[in-house]
Phi, psi and omega in degrees: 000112156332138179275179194276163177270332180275011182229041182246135184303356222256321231258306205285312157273357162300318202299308173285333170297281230298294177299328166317293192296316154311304193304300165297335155317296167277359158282359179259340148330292176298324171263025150252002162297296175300337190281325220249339125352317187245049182039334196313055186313334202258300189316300171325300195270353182279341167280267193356279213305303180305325173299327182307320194286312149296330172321329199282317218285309192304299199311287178301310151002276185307275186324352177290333195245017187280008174252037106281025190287140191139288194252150166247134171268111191277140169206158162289135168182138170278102198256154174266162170266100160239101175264150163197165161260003209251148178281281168337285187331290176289352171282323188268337151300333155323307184303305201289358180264320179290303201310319135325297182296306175327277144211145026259359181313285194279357181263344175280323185308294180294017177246332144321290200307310195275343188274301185283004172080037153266089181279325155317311179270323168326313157288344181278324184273338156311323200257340207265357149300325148315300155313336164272327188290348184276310145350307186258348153304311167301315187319304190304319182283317178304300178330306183282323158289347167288343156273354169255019180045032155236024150344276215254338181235145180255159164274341181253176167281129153242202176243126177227128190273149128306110152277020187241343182224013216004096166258168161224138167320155138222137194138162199261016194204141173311199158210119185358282179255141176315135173288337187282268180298337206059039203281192179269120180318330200291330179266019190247138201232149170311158235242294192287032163231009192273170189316166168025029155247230197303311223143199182238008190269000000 
């Protein structure tokens, strides 16, 4: 016989995925205040973009725990503070934060999860680990052009989308303003990082 879900620890780490996934939400939230303070429009939607996704990882969490509807779960955990002014900064503790959630959190979560016969939430903390290491891959890459200060500049000719009108660039520098829209260089992005092309690799 299986233990119960209301006395299995599966049930007390939904309660910290859950409470994680909030919390980070609103810090890419909050760093997407600063990026976007530091004209970084791209940087800015890329914390945006990412906080909605967590919003989902807390919601499948959360939805894990509706036969505990009701009741409250007392639990434990260590979250992190990460304030800066610096963009960088905060991108890269974003990383160093998705990377943790990868492993060993949510792949230790889900190994639990699978020990104790929750084979459901077990694939929820498994499939959605995968996702943070992708999370923290984007961090990480923006995070590195912004320290070599090539965000906004190629060493070569590339292609760069507007993310406000897609308009796209060619050339090894943005140009200051969208020629289209007049949006702010801060909104053009490399052409293979922009939404729905190759990827972040």
């Amino acid at each position: 016989m299986g233990i119960e879900f209301k006395n299995s620890e599966t049930k007390d780490n939904l309660m910290r995925a859950f409470a994680g996934e909030s919390q980070a939400r609103n810090r890419y939230t909050f760093a997407a205040q600063q990026a976007k303070k530091e004209n970084l429009y791209v940087v800015s939607a890329v914390f945006r973009y990412t906080a909605e996704q967590e919003k989902e990882h807390a919601q499948v969490f959360y939805n894990h725990l509706k036969e505990l509807a009701g009741e409250t779960i007392h639990v434990d955990g260590g979250y992190p503070v990460d304030l800066a002014d610096d963009v960088a900064k905060l991108l890269r503790t974003a990383q160093h934060n998705e990377y943790e959630e990868h492993d060993p959190v949510y792949k230790a979560f889900g190994d639990k999860a699978k020990e104790e016969g929750f084979l459901s939430v077990a694939s929820s903390f498994h499939k959605i680990a995968e996702i943070e290491k992708i999370h923290g891959d984007r961090f990480g890459r923006l995070a590195e052009l912004l320290e070599q200060n090539k965000l906004f500049v190629s060493d070569v000719k590339a292609a760069w989308m507007c993310l406000n009108c897609g308009y796209v660039f060619e050339g090894q520098r943005v140009p200051e303003k969208c020629p289209v829209c007049e949006h702010d260089k801060g909104y053009f992005i490399r052409f293979e990082l922009s939404p729905y092309e190759s990827g972040w690799k």
